[in-house]
mmCIF file of the N, C-alpha and C atoms, coordinates in Angstrom:
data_MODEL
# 
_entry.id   MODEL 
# 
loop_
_atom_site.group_PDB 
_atom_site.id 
_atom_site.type_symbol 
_atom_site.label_atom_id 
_atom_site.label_alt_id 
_atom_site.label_comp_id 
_atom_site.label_asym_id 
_atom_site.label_entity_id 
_atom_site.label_seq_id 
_atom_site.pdbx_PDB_ins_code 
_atom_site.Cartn_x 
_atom_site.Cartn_y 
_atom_site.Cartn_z 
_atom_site.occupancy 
_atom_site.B_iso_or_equiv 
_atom_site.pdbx_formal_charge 
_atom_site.auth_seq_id 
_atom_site.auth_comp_id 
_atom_site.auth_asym_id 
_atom_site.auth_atom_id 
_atom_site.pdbx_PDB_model_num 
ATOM 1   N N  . UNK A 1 1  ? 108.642 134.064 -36.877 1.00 0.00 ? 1  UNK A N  1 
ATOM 2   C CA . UNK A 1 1  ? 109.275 135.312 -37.262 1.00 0.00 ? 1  UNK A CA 1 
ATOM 3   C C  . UNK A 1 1  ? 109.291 136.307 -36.105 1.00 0.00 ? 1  UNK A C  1 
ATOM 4   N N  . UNK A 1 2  ? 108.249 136.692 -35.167 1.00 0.00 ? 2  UNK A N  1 
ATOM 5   C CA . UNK A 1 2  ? 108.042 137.427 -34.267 1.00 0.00 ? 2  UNK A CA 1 
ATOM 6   C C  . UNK A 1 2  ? 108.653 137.327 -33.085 1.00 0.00 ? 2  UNK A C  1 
ATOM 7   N N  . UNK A 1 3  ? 109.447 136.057 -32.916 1.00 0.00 ? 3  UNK A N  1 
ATOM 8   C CA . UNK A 1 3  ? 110.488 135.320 -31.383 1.00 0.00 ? 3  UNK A CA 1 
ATOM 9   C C  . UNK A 1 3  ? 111.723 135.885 -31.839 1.00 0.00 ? 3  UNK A C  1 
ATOM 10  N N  . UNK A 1 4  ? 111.873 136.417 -33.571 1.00 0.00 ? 4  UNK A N  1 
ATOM 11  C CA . UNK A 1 4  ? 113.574 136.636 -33.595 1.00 0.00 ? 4  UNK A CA 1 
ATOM 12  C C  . UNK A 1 4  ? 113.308 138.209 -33.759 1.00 0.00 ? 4  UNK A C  1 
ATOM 13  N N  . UNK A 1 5  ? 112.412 139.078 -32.815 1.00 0.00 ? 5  UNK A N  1 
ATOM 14  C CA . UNK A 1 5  ? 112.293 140.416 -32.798 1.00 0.00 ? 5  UNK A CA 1 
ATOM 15  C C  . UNK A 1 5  ? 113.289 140.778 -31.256 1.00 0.00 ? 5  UNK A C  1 
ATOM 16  N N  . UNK A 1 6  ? 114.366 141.509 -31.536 1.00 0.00 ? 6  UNK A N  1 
ATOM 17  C CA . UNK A 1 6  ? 114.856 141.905 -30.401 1.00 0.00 ? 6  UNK A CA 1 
ATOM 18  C C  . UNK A 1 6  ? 113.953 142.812 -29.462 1.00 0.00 ? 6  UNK A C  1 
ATOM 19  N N  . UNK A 1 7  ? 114.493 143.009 -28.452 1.00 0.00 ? 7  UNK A N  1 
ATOM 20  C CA . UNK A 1 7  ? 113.858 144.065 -27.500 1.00 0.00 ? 7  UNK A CA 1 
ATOM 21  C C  . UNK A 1 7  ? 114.162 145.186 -27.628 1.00 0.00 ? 7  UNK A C  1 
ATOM 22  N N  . UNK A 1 8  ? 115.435 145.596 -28.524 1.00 0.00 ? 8  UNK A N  1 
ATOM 23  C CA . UNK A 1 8  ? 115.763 146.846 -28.889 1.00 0.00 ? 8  UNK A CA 1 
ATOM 24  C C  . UNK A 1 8  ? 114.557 147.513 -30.320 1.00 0.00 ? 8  UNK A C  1 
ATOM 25  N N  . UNK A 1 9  ? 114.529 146.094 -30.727 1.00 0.00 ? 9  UNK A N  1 
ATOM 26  C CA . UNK A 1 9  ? 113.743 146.537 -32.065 1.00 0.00 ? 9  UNK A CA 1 
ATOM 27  C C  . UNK A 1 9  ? 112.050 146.579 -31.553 1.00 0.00 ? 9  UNK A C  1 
ATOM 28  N N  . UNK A 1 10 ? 111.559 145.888 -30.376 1.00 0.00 ? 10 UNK A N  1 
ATOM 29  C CA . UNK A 1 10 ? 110.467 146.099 -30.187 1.00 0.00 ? 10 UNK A CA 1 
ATOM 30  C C  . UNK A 1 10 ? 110.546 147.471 -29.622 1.00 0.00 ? 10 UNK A C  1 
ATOM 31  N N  . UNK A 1 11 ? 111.312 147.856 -28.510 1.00 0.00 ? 11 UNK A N  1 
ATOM 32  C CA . UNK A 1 11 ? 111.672 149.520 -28.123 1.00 0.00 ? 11 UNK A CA 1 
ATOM 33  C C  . UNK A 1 11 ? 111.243 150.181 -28.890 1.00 0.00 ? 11 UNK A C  1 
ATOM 34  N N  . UNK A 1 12 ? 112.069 150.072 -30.098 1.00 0.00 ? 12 UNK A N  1 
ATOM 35  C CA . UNK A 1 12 ? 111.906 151.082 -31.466 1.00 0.00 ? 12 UNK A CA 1 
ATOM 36  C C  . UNK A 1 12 ? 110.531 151.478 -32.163 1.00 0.00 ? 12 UNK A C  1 
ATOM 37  N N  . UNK A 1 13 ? 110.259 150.431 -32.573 1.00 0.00 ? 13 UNK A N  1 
ATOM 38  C CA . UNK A 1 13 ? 108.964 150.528 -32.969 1.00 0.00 ? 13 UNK A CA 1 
ATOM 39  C C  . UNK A 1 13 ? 108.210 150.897 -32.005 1.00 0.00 ? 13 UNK A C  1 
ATOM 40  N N  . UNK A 1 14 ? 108.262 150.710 -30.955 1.00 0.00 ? 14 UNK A N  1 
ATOM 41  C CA . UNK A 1 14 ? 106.944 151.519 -30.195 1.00 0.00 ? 14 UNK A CA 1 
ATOM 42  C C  . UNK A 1 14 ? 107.266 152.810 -29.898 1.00 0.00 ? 14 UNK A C  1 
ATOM 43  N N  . UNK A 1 15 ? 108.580 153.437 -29.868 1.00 0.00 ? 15 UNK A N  1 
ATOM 44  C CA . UNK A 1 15 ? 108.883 154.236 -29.723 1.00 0.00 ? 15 UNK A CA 1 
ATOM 45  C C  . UNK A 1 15 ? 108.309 155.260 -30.595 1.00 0.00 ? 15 UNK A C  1 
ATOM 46  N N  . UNK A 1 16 ? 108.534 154.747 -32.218 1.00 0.00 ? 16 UNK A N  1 
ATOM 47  C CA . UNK A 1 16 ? 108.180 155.099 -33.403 1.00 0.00 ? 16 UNK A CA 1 
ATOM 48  C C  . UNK A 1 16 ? 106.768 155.889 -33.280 1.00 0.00 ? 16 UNK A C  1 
ATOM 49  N N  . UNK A 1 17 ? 105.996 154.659 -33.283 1.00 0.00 ? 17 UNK A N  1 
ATOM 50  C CA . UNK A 1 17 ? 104.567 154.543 -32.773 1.00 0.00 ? 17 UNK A CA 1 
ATOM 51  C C  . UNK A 1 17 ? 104.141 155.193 -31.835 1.00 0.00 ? 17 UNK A C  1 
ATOM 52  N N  . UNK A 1 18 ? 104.535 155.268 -30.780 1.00 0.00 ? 18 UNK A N  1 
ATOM 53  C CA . UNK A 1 18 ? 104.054 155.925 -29.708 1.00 0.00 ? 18 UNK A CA 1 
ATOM 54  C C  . UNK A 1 18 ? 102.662 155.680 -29.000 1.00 0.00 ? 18 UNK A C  1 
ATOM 55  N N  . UNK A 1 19 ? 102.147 153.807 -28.983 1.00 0.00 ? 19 UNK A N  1 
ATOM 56  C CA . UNK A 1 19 ? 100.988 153.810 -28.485 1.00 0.00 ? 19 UNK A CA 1 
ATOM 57  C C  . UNK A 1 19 ? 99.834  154.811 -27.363 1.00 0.00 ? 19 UNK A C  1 
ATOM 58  N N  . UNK A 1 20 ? 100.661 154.818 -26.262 1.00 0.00 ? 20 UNK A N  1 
ATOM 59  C CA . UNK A 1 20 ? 100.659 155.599 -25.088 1.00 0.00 ? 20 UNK A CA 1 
ATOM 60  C C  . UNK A 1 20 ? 100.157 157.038 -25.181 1.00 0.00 ? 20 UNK A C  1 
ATOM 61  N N  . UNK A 1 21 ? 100.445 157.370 -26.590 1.00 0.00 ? 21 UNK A N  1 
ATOM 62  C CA . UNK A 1 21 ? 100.798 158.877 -26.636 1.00 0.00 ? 21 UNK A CA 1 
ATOM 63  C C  . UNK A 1 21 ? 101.563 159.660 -25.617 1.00 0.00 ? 21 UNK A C  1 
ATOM 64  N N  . UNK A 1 22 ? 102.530 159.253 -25.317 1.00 0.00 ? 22 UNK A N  1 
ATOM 65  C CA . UNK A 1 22 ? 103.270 160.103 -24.009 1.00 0.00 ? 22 UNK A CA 1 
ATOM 66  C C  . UNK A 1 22 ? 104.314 160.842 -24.968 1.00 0.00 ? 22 UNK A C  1 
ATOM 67  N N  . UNK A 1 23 ? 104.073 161.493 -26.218 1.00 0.00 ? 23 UNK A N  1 
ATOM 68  C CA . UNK A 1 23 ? 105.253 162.366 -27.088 1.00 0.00 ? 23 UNK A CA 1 
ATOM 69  C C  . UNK A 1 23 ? 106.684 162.010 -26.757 1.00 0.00 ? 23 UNK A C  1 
ATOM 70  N N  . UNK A 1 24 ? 107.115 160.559 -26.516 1.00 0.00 ? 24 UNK A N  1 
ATOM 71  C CA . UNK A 1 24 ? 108.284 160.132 -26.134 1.00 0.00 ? 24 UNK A CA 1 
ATOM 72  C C  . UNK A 1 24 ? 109.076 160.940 -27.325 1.00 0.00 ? 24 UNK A C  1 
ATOM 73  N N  . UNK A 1 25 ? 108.654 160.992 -28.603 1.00 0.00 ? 25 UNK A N  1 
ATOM 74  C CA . UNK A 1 25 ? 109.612 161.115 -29.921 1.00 0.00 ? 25 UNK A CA 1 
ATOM 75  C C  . UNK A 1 25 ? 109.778 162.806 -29.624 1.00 0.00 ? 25 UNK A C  1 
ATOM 76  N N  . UNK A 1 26 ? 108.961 163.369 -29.002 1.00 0.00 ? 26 UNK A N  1 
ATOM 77  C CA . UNK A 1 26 ? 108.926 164.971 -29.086 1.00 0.00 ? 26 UNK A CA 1 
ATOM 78  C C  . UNK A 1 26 ? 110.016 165.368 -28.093 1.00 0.00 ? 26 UNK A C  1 
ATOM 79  N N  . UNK A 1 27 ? 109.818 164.608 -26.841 1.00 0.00 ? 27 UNK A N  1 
ATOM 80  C CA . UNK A 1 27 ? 110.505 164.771 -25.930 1.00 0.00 ? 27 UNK A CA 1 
ATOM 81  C C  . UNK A 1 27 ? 111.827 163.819 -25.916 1.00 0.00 ? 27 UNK A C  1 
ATOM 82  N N  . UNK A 1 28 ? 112.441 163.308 -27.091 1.00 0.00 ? 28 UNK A N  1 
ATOM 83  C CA . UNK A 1 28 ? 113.775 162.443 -26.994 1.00 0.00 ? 28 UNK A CA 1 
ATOM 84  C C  . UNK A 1 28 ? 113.701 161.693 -25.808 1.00 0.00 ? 28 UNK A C  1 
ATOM 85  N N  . UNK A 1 29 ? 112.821 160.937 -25.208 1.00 0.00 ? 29 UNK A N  1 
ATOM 86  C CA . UNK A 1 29 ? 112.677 159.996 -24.621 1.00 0.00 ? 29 UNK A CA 1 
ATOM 87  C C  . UNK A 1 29 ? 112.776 158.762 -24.731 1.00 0.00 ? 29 UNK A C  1 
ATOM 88  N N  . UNK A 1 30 ? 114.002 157.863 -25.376 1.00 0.00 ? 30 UNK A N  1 
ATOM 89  C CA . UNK A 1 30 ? 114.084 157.343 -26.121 1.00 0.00 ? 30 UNK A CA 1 
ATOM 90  C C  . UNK A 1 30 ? 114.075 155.438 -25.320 1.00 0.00 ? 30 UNK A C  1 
ATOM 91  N N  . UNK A 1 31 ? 113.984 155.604 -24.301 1.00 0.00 ? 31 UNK A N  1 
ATOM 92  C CA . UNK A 1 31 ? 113.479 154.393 -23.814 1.00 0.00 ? 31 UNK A CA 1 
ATOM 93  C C  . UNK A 1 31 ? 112.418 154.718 -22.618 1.00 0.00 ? 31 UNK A C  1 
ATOM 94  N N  . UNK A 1 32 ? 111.727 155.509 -23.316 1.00 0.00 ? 32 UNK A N  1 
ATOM 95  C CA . UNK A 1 32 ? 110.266 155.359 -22.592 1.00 0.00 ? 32 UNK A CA 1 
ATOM 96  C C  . UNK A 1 32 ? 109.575 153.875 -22.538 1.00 0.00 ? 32 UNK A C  1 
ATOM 97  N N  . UNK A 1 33 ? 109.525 153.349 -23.882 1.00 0.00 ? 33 UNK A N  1 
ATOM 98  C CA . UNK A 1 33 ? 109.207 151.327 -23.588 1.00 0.00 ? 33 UNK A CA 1 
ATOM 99  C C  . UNK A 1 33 ? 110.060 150.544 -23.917 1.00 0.00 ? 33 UNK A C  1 
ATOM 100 N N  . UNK A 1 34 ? 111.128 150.990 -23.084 1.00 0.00 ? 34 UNK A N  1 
ATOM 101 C CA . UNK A 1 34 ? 112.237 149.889 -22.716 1.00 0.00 ? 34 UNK A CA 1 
ATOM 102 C C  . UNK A 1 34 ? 111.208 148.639 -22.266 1.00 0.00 ? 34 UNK A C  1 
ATOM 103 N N  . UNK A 1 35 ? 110.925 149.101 -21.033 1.00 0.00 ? 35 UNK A N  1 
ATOM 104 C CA . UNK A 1 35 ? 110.102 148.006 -20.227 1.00 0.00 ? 35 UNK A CA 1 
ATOM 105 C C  . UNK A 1 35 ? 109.286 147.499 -20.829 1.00 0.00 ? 35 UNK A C  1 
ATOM 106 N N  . UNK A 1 36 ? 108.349 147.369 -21.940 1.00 0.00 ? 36 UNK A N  1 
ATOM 107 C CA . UNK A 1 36 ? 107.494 147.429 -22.432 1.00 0.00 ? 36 UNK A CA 1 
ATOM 108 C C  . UNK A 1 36 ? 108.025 145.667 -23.213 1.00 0.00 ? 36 UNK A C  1 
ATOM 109 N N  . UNK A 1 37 ? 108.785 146.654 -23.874 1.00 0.00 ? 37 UNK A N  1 
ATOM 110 C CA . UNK A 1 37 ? 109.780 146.122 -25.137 1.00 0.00 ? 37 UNK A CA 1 
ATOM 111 C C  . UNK A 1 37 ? 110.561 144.708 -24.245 1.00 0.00 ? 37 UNK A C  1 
ATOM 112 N N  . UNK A 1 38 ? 110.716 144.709 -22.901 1.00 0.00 ? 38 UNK A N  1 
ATOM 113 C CA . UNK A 1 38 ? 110.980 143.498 -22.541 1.00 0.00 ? 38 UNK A CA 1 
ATOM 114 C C  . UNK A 1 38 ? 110.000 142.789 -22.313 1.00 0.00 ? 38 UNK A C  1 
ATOM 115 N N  . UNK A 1 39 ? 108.914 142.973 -21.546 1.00 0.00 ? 39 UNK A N  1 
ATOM 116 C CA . UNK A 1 39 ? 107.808 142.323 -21.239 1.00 0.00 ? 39 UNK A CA 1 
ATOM 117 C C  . UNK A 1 39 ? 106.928 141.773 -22.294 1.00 0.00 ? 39 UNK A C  1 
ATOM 118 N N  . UNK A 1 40 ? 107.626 142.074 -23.479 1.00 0.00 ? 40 UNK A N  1 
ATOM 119 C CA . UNK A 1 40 ? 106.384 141.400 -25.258 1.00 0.00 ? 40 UNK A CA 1 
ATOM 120 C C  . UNK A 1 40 ? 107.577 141.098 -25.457 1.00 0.00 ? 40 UNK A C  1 
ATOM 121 N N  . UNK A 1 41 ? 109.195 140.603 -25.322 1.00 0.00 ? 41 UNK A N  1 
ATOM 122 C CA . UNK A 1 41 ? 110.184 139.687 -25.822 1.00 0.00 ? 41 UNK A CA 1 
ATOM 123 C C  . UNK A 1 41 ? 110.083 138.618 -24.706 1.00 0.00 ? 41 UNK A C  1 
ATOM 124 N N  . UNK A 1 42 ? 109.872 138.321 -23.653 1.00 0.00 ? 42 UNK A N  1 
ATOM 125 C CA . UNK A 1 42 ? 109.499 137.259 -22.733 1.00 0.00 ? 42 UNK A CA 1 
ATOM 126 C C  . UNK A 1 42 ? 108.553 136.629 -23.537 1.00 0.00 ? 42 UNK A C  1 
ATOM 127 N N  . UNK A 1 43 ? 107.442 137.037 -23.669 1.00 0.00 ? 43 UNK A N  1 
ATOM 128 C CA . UNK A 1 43 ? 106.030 136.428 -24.252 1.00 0.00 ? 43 UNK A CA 1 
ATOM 129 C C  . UNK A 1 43 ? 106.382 136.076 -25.622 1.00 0.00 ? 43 UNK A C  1 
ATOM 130 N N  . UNK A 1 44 ? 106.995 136.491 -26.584 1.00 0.00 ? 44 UNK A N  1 
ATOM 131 C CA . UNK A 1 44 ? 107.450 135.852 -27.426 1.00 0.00 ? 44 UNK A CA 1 
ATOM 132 C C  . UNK A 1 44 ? 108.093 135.173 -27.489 1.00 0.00 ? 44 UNK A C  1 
ATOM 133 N N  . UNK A 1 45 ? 109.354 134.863 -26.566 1.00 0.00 ? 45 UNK A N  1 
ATOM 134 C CA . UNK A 1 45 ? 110.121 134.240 -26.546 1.00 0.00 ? 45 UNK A CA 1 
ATOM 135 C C  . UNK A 1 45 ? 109.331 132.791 -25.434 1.00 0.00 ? 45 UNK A C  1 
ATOM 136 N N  . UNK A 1 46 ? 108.135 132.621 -25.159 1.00 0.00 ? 46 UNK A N  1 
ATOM 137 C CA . UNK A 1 46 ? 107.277 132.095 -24.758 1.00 0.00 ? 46 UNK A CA 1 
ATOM 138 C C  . UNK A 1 46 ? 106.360 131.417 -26.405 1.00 0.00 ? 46 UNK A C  1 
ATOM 139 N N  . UNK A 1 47 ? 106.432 131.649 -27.456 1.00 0.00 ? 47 UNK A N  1 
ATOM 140 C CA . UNK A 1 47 ? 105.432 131.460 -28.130 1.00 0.00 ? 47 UNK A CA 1 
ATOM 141 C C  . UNK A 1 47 ? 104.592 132.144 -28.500 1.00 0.00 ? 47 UNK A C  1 
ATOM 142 N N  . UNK A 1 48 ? 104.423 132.894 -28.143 1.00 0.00 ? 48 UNK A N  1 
ATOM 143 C CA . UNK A 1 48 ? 103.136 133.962 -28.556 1.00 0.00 ? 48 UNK A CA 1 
ATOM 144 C C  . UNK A 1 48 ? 103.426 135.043 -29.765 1.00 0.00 ? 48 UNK A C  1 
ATOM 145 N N  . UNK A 1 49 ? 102.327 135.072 -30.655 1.00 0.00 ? 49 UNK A N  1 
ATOM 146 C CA . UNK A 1 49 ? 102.707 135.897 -31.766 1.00 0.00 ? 49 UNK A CA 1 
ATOM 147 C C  . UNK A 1 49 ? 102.599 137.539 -31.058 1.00 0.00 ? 49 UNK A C  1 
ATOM 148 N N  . UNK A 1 50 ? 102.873 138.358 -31.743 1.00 0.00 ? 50 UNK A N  1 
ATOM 149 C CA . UNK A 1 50 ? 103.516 139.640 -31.061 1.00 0.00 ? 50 UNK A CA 1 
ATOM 150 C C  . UNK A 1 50 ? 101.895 140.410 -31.226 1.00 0.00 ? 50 UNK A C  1 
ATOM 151 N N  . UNK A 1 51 ? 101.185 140.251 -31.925 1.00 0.00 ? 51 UNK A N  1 
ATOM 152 C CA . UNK A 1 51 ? 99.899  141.040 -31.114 1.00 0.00 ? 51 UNK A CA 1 
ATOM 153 C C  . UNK A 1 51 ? 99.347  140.721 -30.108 1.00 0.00 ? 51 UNK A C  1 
ATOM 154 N N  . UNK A 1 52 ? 99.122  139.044 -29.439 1.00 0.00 ? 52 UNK A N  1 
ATOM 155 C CA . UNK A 1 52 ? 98.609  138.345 -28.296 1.00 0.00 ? 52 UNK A CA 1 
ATOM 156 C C  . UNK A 1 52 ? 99.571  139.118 -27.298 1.00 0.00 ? 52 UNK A C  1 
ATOM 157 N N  . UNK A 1 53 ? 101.041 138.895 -27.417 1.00 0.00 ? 53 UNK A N  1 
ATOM 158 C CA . UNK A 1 53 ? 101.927 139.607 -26.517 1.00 0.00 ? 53 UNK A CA 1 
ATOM 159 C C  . UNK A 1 53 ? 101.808 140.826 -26.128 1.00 0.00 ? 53 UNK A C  1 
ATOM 160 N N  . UNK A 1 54 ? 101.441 141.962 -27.286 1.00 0.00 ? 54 UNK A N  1 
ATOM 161 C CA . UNK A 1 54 ? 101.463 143.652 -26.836 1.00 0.00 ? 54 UNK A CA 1 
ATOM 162 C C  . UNK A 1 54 ? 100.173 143.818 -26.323 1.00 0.00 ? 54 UNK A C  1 
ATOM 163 N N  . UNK A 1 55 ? 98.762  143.211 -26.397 1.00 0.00 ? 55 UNK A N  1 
ATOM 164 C CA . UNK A 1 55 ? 97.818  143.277 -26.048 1.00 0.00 ? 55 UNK A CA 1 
ATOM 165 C C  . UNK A 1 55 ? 97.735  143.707 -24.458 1.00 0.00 ? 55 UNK A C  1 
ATOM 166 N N  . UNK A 1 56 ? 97.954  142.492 -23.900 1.00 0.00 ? 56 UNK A N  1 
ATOM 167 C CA . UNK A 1 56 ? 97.563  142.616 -22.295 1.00 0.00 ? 56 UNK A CA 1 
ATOM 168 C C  . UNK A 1 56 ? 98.946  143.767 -21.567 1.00 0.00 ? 56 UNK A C  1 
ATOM 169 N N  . UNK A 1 57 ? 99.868  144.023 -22.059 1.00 0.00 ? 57 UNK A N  1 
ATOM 170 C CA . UNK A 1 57 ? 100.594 144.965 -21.811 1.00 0.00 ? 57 UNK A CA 1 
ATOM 171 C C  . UNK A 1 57 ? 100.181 146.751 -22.223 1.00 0.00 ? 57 UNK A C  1 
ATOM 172 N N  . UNK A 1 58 ? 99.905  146.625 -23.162 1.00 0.00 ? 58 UNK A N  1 
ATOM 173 C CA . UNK A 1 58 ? 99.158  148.185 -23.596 1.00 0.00 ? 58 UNK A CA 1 
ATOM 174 C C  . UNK A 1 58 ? 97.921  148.024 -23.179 1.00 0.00 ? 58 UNK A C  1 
ATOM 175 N N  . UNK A 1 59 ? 96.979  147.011 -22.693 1.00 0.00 ? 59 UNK A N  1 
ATOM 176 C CA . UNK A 1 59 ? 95.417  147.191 -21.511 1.00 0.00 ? 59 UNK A CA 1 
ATOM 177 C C  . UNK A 1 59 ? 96.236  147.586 -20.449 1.00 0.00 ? 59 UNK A C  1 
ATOM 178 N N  . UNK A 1 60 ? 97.438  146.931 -19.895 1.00 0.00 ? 60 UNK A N  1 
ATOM 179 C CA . UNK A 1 60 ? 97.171  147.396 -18.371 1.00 0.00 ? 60 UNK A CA 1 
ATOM 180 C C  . UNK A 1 60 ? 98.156  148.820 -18.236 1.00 0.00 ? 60 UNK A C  1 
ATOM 181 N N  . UNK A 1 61 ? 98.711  149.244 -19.309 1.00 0.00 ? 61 UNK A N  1 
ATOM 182 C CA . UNK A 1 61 ? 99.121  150.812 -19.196 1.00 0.00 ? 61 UNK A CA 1 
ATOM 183 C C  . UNK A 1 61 ? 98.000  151.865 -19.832 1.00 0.00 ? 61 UNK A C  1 
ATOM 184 N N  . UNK A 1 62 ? 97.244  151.684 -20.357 1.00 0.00 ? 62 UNK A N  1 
ATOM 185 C CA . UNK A 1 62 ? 96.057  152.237 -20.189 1.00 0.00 ? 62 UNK A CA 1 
ATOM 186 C C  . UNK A 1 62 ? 95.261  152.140 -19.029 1.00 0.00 ? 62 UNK A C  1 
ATOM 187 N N  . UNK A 1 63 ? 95.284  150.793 -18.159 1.00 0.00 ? 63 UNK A N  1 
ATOM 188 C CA . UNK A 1 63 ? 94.475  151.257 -17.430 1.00 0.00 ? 63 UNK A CA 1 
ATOM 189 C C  . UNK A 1 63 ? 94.855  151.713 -15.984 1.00 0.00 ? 63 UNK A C  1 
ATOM 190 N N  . UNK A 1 64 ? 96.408  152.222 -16.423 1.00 0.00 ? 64 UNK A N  1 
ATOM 191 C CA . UNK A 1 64 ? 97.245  152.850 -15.353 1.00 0.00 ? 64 UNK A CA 1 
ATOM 192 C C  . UNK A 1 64 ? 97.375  153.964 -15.451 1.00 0.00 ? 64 UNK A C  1 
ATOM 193 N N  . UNK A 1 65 ? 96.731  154.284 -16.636 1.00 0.00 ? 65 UNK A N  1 
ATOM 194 C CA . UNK A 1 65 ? 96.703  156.000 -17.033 1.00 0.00 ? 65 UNK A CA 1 
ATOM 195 C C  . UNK A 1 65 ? 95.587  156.650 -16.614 1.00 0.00 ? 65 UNK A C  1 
ATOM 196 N N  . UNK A 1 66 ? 94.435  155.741 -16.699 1.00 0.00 ? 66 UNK A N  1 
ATOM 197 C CA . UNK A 1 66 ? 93.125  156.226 -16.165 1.00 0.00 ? 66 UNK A CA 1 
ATOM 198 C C  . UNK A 1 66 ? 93.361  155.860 -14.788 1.00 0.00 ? 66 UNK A C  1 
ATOM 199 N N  . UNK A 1 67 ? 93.999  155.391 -13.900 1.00 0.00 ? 67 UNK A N  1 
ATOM 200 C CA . UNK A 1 67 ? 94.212  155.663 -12.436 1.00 0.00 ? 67 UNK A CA 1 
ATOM 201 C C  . UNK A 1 67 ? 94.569  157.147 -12.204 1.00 0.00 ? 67 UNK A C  1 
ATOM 202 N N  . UNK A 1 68 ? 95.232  157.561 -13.257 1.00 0.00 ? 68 UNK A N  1 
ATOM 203 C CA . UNK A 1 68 ? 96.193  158.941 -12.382 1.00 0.00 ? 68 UNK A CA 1 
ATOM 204 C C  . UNK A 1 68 ? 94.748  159.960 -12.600 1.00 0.00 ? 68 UNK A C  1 
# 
């Protein structure tokens, strides 16, 4: 079920969501995880169910946030 999630629809939902907290929704930022949203449709489209996929992608933007 999780391989026939587009990248527009993973966009969305995180958009929704707003893991990051970067107020993308406040600020009409509306492909703030474009990139995101491609990099967990590769991995799915690899096999991987969509929490294994968003995992190591939301660790390493967290731990790009604690760089700045």
């Amino acid at each position: 079920m999780n391989r026939h999630l587009t990248t527009d629809q993973i966009s969305r939902a995180l958009f929704e969501s707003d893991p990051m907290h970067t107020c993308c929704k406040e600020n009409d930022c509306y492909d703030e995880y474009d990139y995101v949203a491609e990099d967990v449709s590769k991995r799915l489209q690899k096999g991987q169910d969509l929490a294994p996929a968003l995992q190591p992608v939301i660790n390493e933007l967290e731990g790009a946030n604690h760089d700045r």
